[in-house]
N, C-alpha and C positions, 0 to 999 in steps of 0.2 A: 244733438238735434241740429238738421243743416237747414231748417225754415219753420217759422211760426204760423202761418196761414197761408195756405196755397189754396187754387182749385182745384187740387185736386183732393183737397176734401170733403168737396161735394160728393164725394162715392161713398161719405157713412151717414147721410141723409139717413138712406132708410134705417140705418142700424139704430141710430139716433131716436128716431120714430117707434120703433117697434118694440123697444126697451124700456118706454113712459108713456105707453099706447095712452091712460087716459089725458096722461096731460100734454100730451103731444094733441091727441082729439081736440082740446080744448082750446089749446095755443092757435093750431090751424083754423079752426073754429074764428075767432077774433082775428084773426087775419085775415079771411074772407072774408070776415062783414064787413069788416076795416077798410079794404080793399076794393068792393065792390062798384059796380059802374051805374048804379042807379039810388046813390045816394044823394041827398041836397045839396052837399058840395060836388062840383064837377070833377071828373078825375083829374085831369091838368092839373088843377088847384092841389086834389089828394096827393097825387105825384110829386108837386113841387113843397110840399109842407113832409112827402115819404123822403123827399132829396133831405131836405132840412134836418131834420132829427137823424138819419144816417152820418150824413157830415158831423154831426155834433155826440154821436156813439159811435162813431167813427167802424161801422161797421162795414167791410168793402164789398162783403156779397151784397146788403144791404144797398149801399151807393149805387155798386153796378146795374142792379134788378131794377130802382126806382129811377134810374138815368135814362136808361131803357126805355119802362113806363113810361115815361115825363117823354121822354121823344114820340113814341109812338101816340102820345096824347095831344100834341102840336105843340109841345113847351120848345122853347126856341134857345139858343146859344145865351143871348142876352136875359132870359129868364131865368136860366140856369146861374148865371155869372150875378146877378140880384139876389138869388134864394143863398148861393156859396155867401156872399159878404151879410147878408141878414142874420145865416147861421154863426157865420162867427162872430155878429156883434152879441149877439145872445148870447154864446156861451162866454164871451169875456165879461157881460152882464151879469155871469153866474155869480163868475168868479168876485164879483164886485160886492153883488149881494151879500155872498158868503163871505165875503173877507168884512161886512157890517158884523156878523156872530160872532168871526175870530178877533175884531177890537172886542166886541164886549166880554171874549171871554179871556179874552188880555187881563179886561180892567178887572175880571171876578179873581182870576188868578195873581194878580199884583196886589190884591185888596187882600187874601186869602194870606199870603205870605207876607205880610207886615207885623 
């Protein structure tokens, strides 16, 4: 294999789609609504929280698609460069959290083997 995610993957979209029609239906489904331009949060906002959680599943089609959004929504350079440092304090927040389960399951494990 000479590459792991190209774009030009985008050409088995449909294949992708037409192989789990209902859960594909359903998936798209939630993504519209998700997505939508007349919900109580304003798109910019949705945009810049869609940046946020892409950065953080680090998905690129993902990133590109709500960069996009986010610009054509009026999100700005300085917005973008805010939501990138936000995403990564959270996800090293995960990490932090999680590493509170992995002490206690230190100490279960260290208690277990005595």
């Amino acid at each position: 294999m000479t590459e792991y995610q190209t774009p030009k993957d985008r050409a088995y979209t449909n294949t992708l789609l037409k192989a789990a029609p209902q859960e594909s239906s359903a998936f798209m489904n939630l993504k519209h609504t998700a997505e939508r331009n007349d919900g109580v949060i304003p798109i910019k906002y949705r945009e810049l929280m869609s940046v946020a959680v892409a950065l953080t599943t680090q998905c690129a089609y993902c990133i590109e698609s709500h960069i996009n959004n986010a610009v054509q929504a009026g999100a700005t350079r300085e917005e973008i460069a805010e939501t990138v440092f936000i995403a990564a304090a959270l996800r090293a927040g995960g990490a932090v959290g999680t590493g509170l389960m992995a002490m206690r399951l230190f100490e279960e494990a260290s208690s277990a083997s005595q």
